[in-house]
ZARO-177699 format. One record per residue (C-alpha): y, x, z; residue number from 1. Coordinates in steps of 0.2 Angstrom, whole numbers, plus 2048, in hexadecimal, padded with zeros to 3 digits. Layout:
# ZARO-177699
ATOM   v   u   w num
ATOM   Y   X   Z NUM
...
END
This chain:
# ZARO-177699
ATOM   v   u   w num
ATOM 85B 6B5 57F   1
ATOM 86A 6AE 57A   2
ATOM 865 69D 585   3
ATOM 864 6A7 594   4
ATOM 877 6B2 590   5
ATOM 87E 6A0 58C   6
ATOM 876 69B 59E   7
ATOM 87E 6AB 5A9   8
ATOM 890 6A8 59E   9
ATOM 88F 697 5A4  10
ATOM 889 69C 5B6  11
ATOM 89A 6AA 5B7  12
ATOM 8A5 69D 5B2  13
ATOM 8A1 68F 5BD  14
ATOM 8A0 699 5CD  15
ATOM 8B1 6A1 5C8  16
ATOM 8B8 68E 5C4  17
ATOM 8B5 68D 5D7  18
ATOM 8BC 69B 5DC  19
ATOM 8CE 69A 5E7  20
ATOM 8DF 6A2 5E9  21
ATOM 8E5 6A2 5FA  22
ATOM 8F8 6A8 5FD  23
ATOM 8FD 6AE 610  24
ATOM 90D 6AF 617  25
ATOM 911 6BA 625  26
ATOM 910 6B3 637  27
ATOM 914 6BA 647  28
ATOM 902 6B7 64F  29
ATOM 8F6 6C6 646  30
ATOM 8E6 6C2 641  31
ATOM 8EC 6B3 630  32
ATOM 8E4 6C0 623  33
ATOM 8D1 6C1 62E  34
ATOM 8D3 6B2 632  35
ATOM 8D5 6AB 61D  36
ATOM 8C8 6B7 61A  37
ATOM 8BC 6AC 624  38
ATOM 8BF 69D 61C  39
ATOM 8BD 6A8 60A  40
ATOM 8B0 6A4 5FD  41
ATOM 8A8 6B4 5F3  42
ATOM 8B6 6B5 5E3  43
ATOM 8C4 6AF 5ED  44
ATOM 8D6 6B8 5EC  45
ATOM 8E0 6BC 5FA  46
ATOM 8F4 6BE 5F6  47
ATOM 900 6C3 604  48
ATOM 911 6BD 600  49
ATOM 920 6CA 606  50
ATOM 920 6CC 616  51
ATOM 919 6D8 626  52
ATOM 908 6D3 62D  53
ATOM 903 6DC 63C  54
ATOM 8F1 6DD 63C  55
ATOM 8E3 6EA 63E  56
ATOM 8CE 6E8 63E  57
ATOM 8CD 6DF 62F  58
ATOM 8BC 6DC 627  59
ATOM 8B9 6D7 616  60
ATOM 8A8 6D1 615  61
ATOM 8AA 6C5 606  62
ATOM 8AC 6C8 5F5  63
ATOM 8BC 6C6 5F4  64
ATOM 8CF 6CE 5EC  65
ATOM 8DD 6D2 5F8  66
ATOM 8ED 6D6 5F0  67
ATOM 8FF 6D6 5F5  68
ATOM 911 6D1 5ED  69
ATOM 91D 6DC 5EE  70
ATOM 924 6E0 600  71
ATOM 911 6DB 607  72
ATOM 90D 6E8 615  73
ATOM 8FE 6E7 621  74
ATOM 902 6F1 630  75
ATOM 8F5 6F6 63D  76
ATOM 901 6F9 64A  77
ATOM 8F9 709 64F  78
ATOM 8E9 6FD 654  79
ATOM 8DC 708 64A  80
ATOM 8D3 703 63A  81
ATOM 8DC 6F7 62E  82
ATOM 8D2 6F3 620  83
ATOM 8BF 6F4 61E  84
ATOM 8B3 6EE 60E  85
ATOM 8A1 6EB 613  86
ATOM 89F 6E1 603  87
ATOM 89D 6E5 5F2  88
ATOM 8A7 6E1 5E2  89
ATOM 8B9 6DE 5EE  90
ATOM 8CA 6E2 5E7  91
ATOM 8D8 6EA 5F3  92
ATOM 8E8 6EB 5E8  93
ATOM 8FC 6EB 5EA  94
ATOM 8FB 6EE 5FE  95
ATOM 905 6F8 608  96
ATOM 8FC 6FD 617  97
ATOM 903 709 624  98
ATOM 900 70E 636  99
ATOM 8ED 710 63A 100
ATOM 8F2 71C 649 101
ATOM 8E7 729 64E 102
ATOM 8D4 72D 654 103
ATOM 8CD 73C 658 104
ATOM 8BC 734 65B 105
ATOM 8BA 729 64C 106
ATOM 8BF 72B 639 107
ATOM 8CD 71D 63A 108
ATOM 8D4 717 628 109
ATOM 8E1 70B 620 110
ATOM 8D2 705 612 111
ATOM 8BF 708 617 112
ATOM 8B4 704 607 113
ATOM 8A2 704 60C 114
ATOM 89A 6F9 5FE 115
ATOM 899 6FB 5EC 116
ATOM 8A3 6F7 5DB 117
ATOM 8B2 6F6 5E5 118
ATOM 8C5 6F8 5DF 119
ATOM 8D2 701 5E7 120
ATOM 8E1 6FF 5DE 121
ATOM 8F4 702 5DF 122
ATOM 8F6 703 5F2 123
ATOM 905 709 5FB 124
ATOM 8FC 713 60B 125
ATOM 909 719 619 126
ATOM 904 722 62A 127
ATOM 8F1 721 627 128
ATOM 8E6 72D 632 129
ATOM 8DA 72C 622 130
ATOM 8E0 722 612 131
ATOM 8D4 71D 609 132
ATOM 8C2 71F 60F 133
ATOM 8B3 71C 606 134
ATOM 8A3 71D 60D 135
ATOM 891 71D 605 136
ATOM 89A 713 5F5 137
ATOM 894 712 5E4 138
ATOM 89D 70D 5D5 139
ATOM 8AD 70D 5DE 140
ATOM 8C0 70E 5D7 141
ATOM 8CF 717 5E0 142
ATOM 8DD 715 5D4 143
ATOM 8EE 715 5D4 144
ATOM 8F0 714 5E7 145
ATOM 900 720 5F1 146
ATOM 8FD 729 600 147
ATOM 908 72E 60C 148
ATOM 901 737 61D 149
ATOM 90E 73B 62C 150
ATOM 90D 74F 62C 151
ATOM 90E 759 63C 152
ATOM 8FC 75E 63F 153
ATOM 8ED 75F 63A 154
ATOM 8E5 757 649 155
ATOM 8EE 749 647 156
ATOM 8E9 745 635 157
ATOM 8DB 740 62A 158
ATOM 8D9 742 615 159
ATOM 8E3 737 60C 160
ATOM 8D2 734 600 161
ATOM 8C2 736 60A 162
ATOM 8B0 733 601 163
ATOM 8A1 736 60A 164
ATOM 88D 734 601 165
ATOM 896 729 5F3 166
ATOM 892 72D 5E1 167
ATOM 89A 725 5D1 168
ATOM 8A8 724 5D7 169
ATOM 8BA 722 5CF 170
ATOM 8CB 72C 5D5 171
ATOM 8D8 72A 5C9 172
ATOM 8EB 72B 5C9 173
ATOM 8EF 72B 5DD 174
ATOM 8FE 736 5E5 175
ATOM 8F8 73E 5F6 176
ATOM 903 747 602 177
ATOM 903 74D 612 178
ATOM 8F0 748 617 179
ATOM 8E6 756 621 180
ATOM 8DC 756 60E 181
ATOM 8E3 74E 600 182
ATOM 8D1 748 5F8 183
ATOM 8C1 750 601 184
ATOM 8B0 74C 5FA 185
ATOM 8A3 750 603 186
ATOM 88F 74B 5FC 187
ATOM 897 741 5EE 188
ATOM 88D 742 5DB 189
ATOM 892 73C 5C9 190
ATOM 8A6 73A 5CD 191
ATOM 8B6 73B 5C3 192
ATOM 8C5 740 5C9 193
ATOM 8D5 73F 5C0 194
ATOM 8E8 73E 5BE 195
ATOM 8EB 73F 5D2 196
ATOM 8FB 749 5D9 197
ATOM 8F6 751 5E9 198
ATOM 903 75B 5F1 199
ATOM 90B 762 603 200
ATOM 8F9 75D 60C 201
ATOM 8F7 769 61B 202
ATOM 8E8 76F 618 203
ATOM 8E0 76F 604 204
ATOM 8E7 762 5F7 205
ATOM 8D2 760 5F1 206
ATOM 8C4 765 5FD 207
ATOM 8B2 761 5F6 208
ATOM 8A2 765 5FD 209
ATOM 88F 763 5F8 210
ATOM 897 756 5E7 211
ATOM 88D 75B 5D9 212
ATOM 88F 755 5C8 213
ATOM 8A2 74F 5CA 214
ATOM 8B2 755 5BE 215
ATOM 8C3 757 5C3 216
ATOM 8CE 752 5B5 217
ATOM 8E2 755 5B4 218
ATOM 8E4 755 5C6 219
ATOM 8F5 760 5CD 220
ATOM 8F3 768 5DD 221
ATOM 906 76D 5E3 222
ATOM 90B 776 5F3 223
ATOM 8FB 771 5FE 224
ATOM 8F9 77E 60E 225
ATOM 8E8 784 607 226
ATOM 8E6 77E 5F6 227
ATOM 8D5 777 5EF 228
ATOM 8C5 77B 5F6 229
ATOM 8B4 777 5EC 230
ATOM 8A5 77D 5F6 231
ATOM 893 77C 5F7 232
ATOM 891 773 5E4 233
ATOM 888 773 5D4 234
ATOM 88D 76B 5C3 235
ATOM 8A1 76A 5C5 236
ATOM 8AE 768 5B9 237
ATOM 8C0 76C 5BC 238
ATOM 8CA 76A 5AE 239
ATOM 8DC 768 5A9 240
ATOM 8E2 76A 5BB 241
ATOM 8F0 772 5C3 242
ATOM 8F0 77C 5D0 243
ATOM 903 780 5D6 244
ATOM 90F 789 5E4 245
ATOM 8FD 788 5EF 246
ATOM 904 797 5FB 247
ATOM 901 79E 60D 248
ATOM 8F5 7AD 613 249
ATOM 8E4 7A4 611 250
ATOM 8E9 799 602 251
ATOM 8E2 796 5EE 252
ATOM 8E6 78C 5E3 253
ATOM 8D2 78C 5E0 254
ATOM 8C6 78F 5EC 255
ATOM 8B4 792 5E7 256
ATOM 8A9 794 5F0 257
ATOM 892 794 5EC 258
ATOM 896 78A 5DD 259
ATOM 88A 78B 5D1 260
ATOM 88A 784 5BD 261
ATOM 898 77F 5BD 262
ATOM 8AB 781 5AF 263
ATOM 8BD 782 5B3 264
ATOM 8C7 781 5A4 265
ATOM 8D7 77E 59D 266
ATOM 8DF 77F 5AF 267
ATOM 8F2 785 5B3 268
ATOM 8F1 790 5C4 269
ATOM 905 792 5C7 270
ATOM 90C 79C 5D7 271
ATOM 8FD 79D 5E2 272
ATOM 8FA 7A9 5EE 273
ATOM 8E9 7AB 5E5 274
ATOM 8E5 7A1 5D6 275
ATOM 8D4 7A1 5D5 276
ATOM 8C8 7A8 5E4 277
ATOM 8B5 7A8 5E0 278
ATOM 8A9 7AC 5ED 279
ATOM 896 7AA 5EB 280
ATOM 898 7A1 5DA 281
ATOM 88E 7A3 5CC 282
ATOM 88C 79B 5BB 283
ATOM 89D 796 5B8 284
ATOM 8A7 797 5A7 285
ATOM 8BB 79A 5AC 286
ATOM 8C2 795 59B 287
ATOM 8D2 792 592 288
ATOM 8DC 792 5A5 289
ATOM 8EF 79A 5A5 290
ATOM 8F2 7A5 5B6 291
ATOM 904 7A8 5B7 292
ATOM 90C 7AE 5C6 293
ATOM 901 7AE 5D1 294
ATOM 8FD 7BC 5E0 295
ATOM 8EE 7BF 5DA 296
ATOM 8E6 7B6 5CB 297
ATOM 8D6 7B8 5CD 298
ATOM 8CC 7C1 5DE 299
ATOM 8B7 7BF 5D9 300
ATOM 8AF 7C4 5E9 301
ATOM 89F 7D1 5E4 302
ATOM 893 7C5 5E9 303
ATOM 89B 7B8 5D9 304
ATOM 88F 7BA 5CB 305
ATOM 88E 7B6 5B8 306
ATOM 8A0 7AE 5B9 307
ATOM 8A7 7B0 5A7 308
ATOM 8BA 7B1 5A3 309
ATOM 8C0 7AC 593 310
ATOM 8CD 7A6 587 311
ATOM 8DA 7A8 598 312
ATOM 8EB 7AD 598 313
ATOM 8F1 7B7 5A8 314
ATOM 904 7B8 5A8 315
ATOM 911 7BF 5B6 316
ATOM 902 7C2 5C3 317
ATOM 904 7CF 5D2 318
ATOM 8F3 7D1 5CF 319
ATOM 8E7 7CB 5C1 320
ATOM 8D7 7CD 5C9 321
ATOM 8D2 7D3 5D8 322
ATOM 8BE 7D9 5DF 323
ATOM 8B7 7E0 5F0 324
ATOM 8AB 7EA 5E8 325
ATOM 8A9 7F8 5DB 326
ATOM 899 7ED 5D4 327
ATOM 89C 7DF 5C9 328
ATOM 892 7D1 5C0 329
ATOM 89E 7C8 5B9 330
ATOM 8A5 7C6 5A4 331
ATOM 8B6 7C9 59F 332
ATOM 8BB 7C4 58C 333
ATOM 8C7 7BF 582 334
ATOM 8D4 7BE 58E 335
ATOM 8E8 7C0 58C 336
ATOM 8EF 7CA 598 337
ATOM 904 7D0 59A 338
ATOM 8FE 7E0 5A1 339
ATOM 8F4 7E7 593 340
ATOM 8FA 7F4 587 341
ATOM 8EF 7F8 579 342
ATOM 8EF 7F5 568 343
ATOM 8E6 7EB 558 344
ATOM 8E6 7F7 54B 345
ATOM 8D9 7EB 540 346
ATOM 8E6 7DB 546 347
ATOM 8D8 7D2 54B 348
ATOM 8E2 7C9 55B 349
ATOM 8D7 7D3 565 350
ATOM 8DB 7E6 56D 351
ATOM 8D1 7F3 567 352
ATOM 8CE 7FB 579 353
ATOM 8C7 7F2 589 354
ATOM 8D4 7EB 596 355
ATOM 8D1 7EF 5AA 356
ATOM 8D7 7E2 5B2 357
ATOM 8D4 7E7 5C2 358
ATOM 8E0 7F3 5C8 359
ATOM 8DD 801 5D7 360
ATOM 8E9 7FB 5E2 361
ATOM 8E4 7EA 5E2 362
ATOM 8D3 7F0 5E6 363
ATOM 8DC 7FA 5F9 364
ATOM 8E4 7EB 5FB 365
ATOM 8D2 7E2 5FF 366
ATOM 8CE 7ED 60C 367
ATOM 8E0 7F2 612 368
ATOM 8ED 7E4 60F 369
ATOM 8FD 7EC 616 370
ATOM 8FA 7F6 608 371
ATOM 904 7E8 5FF 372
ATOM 915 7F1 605 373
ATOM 912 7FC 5F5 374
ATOM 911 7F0 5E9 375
ATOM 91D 7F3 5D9 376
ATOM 91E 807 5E2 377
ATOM 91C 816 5D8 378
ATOM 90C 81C 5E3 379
ATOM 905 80A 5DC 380
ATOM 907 80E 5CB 381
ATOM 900 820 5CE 382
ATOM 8F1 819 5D4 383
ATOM 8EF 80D 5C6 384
ATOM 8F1 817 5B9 385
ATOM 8E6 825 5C0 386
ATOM 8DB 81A 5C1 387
ATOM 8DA 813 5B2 388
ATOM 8D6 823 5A9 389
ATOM 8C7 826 5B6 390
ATOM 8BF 819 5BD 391
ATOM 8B9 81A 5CF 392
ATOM 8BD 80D 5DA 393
ATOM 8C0 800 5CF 394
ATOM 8B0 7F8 5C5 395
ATOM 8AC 801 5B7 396
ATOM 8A3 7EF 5AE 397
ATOM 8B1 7E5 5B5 398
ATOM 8BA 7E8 5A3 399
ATOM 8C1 7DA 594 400
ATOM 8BB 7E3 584 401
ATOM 8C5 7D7 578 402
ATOM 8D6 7D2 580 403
ATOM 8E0 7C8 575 404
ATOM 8F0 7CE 571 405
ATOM 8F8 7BE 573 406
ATOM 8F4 7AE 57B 407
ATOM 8F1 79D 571 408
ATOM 8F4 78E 57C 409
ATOM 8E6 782 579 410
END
């Protein structure tokens, strides 16, 4: 055994003895960086010195590293495409690559990855249709990378990280603005998603569909049109996060929706129009999140089932929680919430009678929303306390029998 290790370590290190480093300069006729990758060995590096080179359509086919100096920018010109892998283990690093321009028939990007084990590291990506794009990857690394779309519309914009069928794959520490999507997932297993800033996108700052088994760890998700979506998905963990300023008439800071199996914890939802929405959801553990400020906290939809809430603090909300329907099979327990008014005669930390989180009010607002003008008006605090002596409208189970008296930041 040890024969045939000293064999393979002799084998790695004479193939990377052969290996080259070949450094471009800038020239006026496009095509130098293609045209060095055909004369590329697998294990070769590319370095583009400081300077502009005006090229679109290429294709790395080769084993190879690409990287930039400072002041290195490929520009596709508004040609299309710029950058496509086809073959595993490359390195695209230290590049600033702007201007794809824009299709409506094909899913143009600034860096295509269609092979595995690849890296995609501290890029600067400017006027992209889509940024990054991965596409039936595995084992693959987005890190580090800024993203920049141009705005304006939808139309006219892809996501700034786009993965379709991958799985295994890496996102960590990228800053994404003004894409259609910030990150979208779509049919992607066993990911990790972390540390990314995704902020002012036009349409949600994460979208993930059919991506099971993935976590999404100490993301923030700032000022995006309609938030974070996650649809369609089993095994997901979303922790850490924040969700922040997410605002319009159909926005969330969370957005779930047929989600099964699944835990949120340890989340800030900060000046949303809604901080969480669950919709046919069932099996998820809420835990440990802080709700401040928000519209409405919480709105679980009746056909949400076995969604626990515990250990969360909700803080300066419009609403706390919000339902469609006087049923309800959902848990409610341990929470701290600023609108409760018991007491704790035994000073356990826990109130000695059940909270009712959700209030009359919020319940006519479901079905009549420019009931909204009374908010904060003496008929809506009529209501709610009438209701609060005799249930009716509201869901009788829908009830926190031990809220804490005061909150204890994990």
């Amino acid at each position: 055994m040890k024969t045939i290790n000293l064999l393979l370590t002799t084998v790695f290190m004479l193939t990377c003895s052969f290996a080259s480093v070949h450094r471009l300069q800038a020239a006026k006729t496009p095509g130098v960086i293609s045209d060095m990758i055909k004369q590329c060995a697998d294990g070769d590096t590319i370095i583009l010195s400081p300077g502009i080179y005006k090229e679109s359509g290429i294709v790395i086919d080769k084993r190879i590293t690409l990287r930039g100096e400072k002041g290195a920018v490929v520009d596709g010109c508004g040609k299309g495409e710029i950058i496509r892998v086809v073959k595993s283990s490359c390195v695209i690093q230290n590049l600033e690559v702007r201007n794809t321009g824009i299709s409506h028939i094909t899913d143009i990007a600034a860096i295509r990855i269609e092979a595995d084990s690849c890296l995609v590291s501290d890029n600067v990506i400017t006027d992209g249709y889509f940024g990054i794009y991965l596409s039936g990857t595995a084992s693959s690394t987005v890190r580090g990378n800024s993203i920049t779309g141009a705005g304006g519309r939808q139309t006219n914009l892809g996501n700034g990280i786009h993965l379709w069928k991958c799985r295994s794959i890496l996102v960590k520490d990228n800053i994404i603005k003004n894409q259609r999507d910030g990150i979208y997932f779509e049919f992607v297993e066993d990911s990790y998603i972390s540390g990314n800033k995704s902020a002012e996108n036009l349409r949600y700052g994460l979208h993930f569909m059919f991506s099971n088994r993935c976590s999404y760890v100490n993301n923030t998700f700032k000022r995006n049109s309609a938030g974070v979506a996650v649809m369609y998905t089993s095994y997901v963990e979303m922790r850490g996060n924040s969700f922040l300023d997410n605002t319009g008439n159909a926005s969330y800071g969370l957005l779930l929706k047929d989600i099964r199996n699944s835990r949120i914890s340890g989340n800030t939802f900060d000046g949303n129009s809604v901080g969480l929405y669950s919709e046919g959801s069932a099996s998820i553990l809420a835990d440990s999140n802080k709700f401040m400020k928000n519209g409405w906290a919480v709105r679980l939809m009746a056909n949400s089932t076995e969604v626990t809430f515990a250990g969360n603090s909700f803080t300066g909300n419009s609403f706390d929680v919000s339902t469609n329907s006087v049923q309800n099979f959902n848990y409610f327990s341990g929470n701290y919430w600023d609108q409760y008014k018991g007491y704790d005669l035994d000073k356990n930390g826990r109130g000695d009678i059940p909270y009712r989180p959700v209030k009359l009010f919020s319940v006519l607002t479901e079905s009549n929303p420019a009931a909204l003008l009374l908010l904060r008006s003496f008929f809506c605090d009529i209501l709610n306390l009438a209701e609060s002596v005799m249930p009716v409208l509201t869901p009788e189970t829908l009830v926190d029998n031990s809220p804490l008296m005061r909150y204890k930041d994990a």
